[in-house]
N, C-alpha and C positions, 0 to 999 in steps of 0.2 A: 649346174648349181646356180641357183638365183639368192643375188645378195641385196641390202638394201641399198648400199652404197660404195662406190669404188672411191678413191681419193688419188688421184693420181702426182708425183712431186716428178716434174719434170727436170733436172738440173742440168747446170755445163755439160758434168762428166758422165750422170747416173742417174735413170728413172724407176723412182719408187712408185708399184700402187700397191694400197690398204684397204683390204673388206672389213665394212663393219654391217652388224645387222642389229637390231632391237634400240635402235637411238632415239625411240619418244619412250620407252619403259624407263622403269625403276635401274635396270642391268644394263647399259648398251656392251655390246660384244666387240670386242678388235678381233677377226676371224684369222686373220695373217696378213702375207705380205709378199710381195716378187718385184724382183729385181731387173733390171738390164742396162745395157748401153746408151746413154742419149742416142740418137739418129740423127742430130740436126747435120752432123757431115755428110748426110745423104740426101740431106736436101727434104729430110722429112718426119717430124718428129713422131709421128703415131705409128711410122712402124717400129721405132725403141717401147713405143706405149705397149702397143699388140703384142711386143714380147715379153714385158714386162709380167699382162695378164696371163700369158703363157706359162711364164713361170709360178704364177701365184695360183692358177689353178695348179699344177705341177705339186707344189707344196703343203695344199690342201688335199689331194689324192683324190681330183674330178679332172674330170676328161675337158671341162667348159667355162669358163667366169661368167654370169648375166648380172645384171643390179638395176634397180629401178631408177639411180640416178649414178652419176658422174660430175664430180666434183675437180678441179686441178689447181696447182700451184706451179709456175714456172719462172724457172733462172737463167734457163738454154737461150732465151730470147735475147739473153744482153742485160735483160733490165730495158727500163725507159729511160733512153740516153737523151739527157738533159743541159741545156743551159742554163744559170743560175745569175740574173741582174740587181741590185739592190742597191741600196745609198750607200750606210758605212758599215763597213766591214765587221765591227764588235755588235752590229745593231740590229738592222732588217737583212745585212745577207748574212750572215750567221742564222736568224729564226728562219730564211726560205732556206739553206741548204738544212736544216733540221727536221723542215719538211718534208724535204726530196728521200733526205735519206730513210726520214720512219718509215717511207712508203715503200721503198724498195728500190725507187729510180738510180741512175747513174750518172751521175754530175760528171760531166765534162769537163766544166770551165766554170767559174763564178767570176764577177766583175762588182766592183763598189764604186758607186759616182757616173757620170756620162759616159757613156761608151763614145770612144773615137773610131777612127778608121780604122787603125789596126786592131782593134776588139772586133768588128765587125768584120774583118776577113776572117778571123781566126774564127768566128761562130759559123760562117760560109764553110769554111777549113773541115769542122766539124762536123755539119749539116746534123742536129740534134733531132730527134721526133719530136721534142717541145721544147721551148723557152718558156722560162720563169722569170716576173718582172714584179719584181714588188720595191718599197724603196716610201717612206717616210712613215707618221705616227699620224694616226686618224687626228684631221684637225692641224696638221703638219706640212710639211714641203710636200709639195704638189711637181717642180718641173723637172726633176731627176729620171720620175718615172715615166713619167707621158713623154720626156724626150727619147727615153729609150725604146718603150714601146712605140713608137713613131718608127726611130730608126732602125729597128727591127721588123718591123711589119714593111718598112720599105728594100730592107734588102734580104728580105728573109720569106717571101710573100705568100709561099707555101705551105711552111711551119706553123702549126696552131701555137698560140700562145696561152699561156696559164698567168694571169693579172691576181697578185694577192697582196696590194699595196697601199697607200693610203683610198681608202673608202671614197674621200671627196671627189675621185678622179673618176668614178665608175663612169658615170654620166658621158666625158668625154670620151674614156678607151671605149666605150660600148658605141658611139658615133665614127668614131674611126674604124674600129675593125668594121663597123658596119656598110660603110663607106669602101672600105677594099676589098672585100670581102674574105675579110679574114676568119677562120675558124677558133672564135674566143672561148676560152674558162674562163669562169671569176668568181672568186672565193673573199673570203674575210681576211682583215689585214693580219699576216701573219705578225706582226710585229707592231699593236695598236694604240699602247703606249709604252713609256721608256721604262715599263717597270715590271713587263707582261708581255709572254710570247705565249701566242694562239698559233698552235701549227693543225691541230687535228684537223680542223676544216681545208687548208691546204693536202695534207696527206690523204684525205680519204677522197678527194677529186682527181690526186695525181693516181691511183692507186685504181679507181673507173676509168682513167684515160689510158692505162694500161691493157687492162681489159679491151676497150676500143680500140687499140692501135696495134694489140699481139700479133696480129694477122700477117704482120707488115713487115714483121722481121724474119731473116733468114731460116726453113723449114719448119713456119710455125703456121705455113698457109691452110691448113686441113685440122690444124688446132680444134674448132669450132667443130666439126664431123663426129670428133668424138668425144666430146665435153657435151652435157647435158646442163650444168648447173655455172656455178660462178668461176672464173678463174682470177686468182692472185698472182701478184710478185708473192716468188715464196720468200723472201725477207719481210714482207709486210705482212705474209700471214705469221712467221712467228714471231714479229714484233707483235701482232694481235694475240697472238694464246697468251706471251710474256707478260700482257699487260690483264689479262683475266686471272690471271693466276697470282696476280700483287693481292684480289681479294683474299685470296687462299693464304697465301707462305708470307705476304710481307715484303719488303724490300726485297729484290733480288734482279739477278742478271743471267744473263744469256749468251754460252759461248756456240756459234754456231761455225763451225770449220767446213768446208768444205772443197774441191777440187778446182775451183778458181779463184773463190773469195773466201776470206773469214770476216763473220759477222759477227757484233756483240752488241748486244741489244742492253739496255736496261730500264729499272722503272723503280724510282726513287725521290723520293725529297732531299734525302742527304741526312746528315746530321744534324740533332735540333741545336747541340750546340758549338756547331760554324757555322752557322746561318749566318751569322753578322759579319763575316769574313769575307760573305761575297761581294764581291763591283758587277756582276751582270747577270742575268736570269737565266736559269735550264730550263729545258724542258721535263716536265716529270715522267718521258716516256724518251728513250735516246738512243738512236742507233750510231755506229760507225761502221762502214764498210772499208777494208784491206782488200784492193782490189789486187795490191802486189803480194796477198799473201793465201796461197792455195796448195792443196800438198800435191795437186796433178798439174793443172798448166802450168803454173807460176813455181813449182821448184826451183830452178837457179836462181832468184827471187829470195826465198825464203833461206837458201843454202846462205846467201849471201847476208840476209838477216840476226846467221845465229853468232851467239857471243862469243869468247876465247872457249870457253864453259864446254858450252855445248858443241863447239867445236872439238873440243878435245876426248867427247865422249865417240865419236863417228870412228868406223873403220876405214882404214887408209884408200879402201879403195870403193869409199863409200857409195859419189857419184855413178861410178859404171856401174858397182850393183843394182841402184835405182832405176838405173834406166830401164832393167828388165821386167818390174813390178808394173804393171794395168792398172787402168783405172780403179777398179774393185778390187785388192786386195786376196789372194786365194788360197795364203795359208799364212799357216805363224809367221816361218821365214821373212815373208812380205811385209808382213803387221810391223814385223818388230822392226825392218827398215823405214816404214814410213813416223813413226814414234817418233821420232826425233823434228823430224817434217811438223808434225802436229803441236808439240810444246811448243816449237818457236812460234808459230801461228799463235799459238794463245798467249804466251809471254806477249810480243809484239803488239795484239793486238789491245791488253788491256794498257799497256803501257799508255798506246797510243788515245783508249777513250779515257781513260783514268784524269780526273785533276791534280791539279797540286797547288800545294802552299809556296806561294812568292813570297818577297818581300819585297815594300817600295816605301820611296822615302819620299814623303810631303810636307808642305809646309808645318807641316805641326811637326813632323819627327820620321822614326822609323816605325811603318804598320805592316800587318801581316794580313794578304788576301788571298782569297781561294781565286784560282782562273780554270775553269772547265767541271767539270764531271765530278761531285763529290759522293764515292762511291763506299765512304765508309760504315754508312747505315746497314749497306746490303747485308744480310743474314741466310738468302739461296743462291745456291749458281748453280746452274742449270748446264748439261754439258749434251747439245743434240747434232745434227749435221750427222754424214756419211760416215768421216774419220771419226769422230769421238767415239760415236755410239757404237764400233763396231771395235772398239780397243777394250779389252777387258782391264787394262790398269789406267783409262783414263782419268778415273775421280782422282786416285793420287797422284797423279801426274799435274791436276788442275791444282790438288791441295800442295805441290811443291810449290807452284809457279805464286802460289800466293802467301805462302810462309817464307818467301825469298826474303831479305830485309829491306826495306826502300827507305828513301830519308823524307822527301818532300811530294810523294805523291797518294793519293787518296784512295787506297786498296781498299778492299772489303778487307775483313779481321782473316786470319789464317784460320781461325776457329768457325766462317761460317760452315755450313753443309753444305757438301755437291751431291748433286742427287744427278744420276743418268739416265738421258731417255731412253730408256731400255728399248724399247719397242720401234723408236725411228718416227715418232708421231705429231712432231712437235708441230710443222705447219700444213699437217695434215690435217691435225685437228681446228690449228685455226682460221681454214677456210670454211672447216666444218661450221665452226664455231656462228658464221653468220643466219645457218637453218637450223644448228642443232644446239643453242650455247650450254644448255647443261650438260647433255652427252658427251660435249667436247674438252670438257672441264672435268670429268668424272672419268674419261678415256687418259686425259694426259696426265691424272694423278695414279693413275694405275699402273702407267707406263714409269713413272720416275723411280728409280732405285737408288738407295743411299750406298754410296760407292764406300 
């Protein structure tokens, strides 16, 4: 059977591919879908791939999967593990790790001000695929940055670096890496004045150097053999569909669980009236990644996460039962042990993107300011990843976790809609998204079910 297109989602735990055919019509077609094990523990990710289409032929009831092209999104690789350098910490390294993360990478370590000695062992320590060096406001401090990019390009000499900092400086970083031959980016200030963050241009660079560098992490060498088309961080692809679909639904957000990370993506202005509440700018498109929160690696992570609450809901001999559940899940029994696993992931992780109402006291008196994420506009939450999509009670599961009551932080309403990506399509579609953008927008509305 020949299809037009295969989509393959590589992850930690679990590789999904998805046939679609008819995506320049009126109709595009999601044909199914198959399953299997990552392989990167064997040193090779395309034979979880080849099984994967095994099974989705298997599922379709043909003997063969062909497609004229091949599309991928992958998470098995690590992500692009990242350094992250900037001037102050509430300013430009704040908008470079908002960068790092829309795009999918993996911040290591961030730094604000000069790097010293011990910053610079510890980036050694690290050995990242990239450094990030951004650091004043176009027209602003100039020697923070260029000292760092110096001092990294001198003990770092292998590592490409990513420069997205004050603009005035291009002229010199582009002489010095030139000078040592170093393998430079350079993008627009993510941070260009004190009253505006520009990250998109940062994230869709790191997001290409991803792509360039897949090859290079552990069984991801044969990657390219069986990809035809573009490859994403599958974080960055569903931060991409999340933000196509703000045209469609409006505010909303994105809870993405899966077996070593949970993600929550959003894409929001906020409330129009706490706008005046803020002291510092968001981004209108936001990721956070829980790298300690996954219902397969990171278990005792997550066990250790849960409240008295949800503690008390566990059976006594909770852990040992856990440990005999797989990656994948293979019956109720399993589902209903991992459930628990899964609301703490998402409890945890909006807590942790959510803002909240401070108060602080200034010479004028006592004021009330918002600090982080004001997520009370949202009206969709979107519930995709491995674990949600394959829980039949996870829309109310999300609508508990968000009818909880909180005093000072920035929920969406208990009243907005969860809708389910029924189908497993979310960053499938938005890698799609870059050849196919209406198919892919017509495919993942198809896929969401009001839980």
């Amino acid at each position: 059977m020949n299809v037009e297109l295969l989509v393959a989602e590589i992850g930690s735990t679990t590789t999904v591919v998805n046939a679609f055919t008819d995506l320049t019509g009126d109709a595009p077609v999601f044909l199914g879908q198959g399953m299997a094990a990552t392989s990167s523990g064997e040193g090779d990710v395309v034979l979880g791939l080849q099984r994967a289409r095994i099974d989705l032929a298997r599922n379709l009831g043909v003997e063969m999967i062909e497609s004229d092209h091949i599309f991928a999104t992958s998470s098995a690789a690590g992500g692009l593990s990242m350094t992250v350098h900037g001037l102050v910490p509430e300013m430009t390294v704040r908008a470079a790790r908002e960068a790092a993360l829309g795009s999918g990478a993996v911040i290591r370590m961030v730094t604000a001000g000069r790097l010293g000695t011990y910053d610079l062992e510890e980036v050694r320590a690290i050995a990242p695929r990239i450094m990030m060096v951004a650091g004043g406001v176009d027209g602003g401090e100039r020697e923070t940055a260029l000292h760092n990019f110096k001092v990294l390009t001198e003990h770092m000499p292998g590592t490409p670096v990513l420069y997205a900092g004050n603009t005035d400086n291009w002229r010199e970083i582009k002489a010095i890496a030139q000078e040592k031959n170093i393998r430079l980016y350079i993008t627009k200030n993510v941070y260009p004045s004190l009253d505006q963050l520009d990250v998109d241009p940062a994230r869709a660079m790191i997001q290409d150097i991803f792509e360039e560098h897949i090859i290079e992490a552990p069984g991801m060498a044969r990657i390219h053999e069986a990809v035809t088309g573009k490859i994403m961080p599958t974080p960055g692809a569903v931060m991409a569909m999340t933000e196509r679909l703000f045209d469609v639904l409006g505010d909303l957000m994105t809870f993405d669980v899966g077996g070593a990370t949970t993600d929550l993506h959003s894409v929001t202005e906020g409330s129009e009236d706490l706008r005046h509440y803020r002291i510092e700018p968001e981004p209108f498109a936001k990721r956070t990644v829980e790298g300690d929160l996954g219902v397969f690696v990171n278990r005792s992570h997550v066990i250790g996460a849960m409240n008295a609450g949800e503690r008390a809901r566990l059976p006594a001999d909770y852990e040992l039962q856990l440990a005999n559940v797989p990656e994948i899940p293979e019956n109720r029994d399993q589902i209903s042990l991992v459930l628990p696993l899964v609301r703490t992931c998402c409890r945890e992780a909006l807590e942790r993107h959510a803002g909240r109402m401070t108060e602080q006291f200034t010479t004028r008196g006592r004021r009330m300011t918002i600090r982080g994420r004001d997520l009370t506009a949202v009206t969709s939450v979107i519930a995709t990843g491995g674990a949600l999509t394959k829980l039949t009670c996870a829309g109310s599961m999300i609508g508990e976790v968000l009818s909880v009551p909180v005093t000072d932080y920035l929920y969406p309403s208990e009243f907005a809609r969860v809708m389910i990506d029924h189908n497993y399509l979310m960053a499938a579609c938005g890698v799609m998204a870059n050849a196919y953008p209406e198919a892919a927008v017509k495919l993942m509305l198809s896929s969401l079910k009001l839980s």
